[in-house]
Each structure stands twice: as structure tokens, then as C-alpha cells.
C-alpha atoms as one frame of an Amber mdcrd trajectory, in Angstrom:
protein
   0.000   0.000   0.000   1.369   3.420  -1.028   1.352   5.858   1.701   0.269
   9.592   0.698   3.173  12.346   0.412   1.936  15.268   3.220   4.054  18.580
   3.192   3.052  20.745   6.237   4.753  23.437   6.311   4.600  24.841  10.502
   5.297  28.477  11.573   6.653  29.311  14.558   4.558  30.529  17.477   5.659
  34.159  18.490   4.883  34.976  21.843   3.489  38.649  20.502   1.124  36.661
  18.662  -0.554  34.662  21.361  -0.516  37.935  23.829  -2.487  40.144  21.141
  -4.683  37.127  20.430  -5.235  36.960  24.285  -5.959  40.586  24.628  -8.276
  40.232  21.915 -10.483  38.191  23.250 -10.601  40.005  26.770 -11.225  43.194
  25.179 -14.198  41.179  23.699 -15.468  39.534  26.865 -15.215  43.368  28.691
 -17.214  44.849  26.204 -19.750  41.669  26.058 -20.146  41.790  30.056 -20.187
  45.735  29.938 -22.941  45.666  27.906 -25.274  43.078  29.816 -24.934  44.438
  33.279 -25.960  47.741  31.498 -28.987  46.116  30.197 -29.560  44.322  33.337
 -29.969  47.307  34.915 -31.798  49.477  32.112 -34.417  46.132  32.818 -34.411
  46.339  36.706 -34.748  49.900  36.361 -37.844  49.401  33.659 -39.706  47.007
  35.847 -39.354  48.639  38.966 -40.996  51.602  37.190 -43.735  49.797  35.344
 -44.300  46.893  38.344 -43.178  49.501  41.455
């Protein structure tokens, strides 16, 4: 049986990559959690009004 010929070619991890790929993603979660407890609150604030 003839095995199959693979090339991969790998790249080397730089550190700089994986911190700004990190740092990404908090910046996303921040702005993701910012943005519910603001709603969260907008709603409390909405039913206390409506349901006193």
C-alpha cells in the first residue's frame, strides 16, 4: 500500500502573537459583560418603574 506524500509546512509561534490574540479576546469579553450588566440594569430599572 502506497502511503500519501503530506508537506506541512509549521510556523513558529511568536509569543506577541498569542498575547495580542489573548488581549483580543478580553477586550471582547469586557465589552460583552459591559454591555449586559448595562442592560440588566436598564431592565431592573424598567420594571421597577412599570411593576413599582
Amino acid at each position: 500500500m502506497a502511503e500519501a506524500k503530506q508537506n506541512i509546512d509549521f510556523e513558529p509561534v511568536q509569543t506577541k502573537d498569542i498575547i495580542a490574540d489573548r488581549q483580543t479576546g478580553w477586550a471582547a469579553f469586557t465589552r460583552a459583560t459591559s454591555w449586559a450588566i448595562g442592560l440588566i440594569v436598564l431592565l431592573l430599572i424598567a420594571l421597577k418603574f412599570l411593576f413599582g
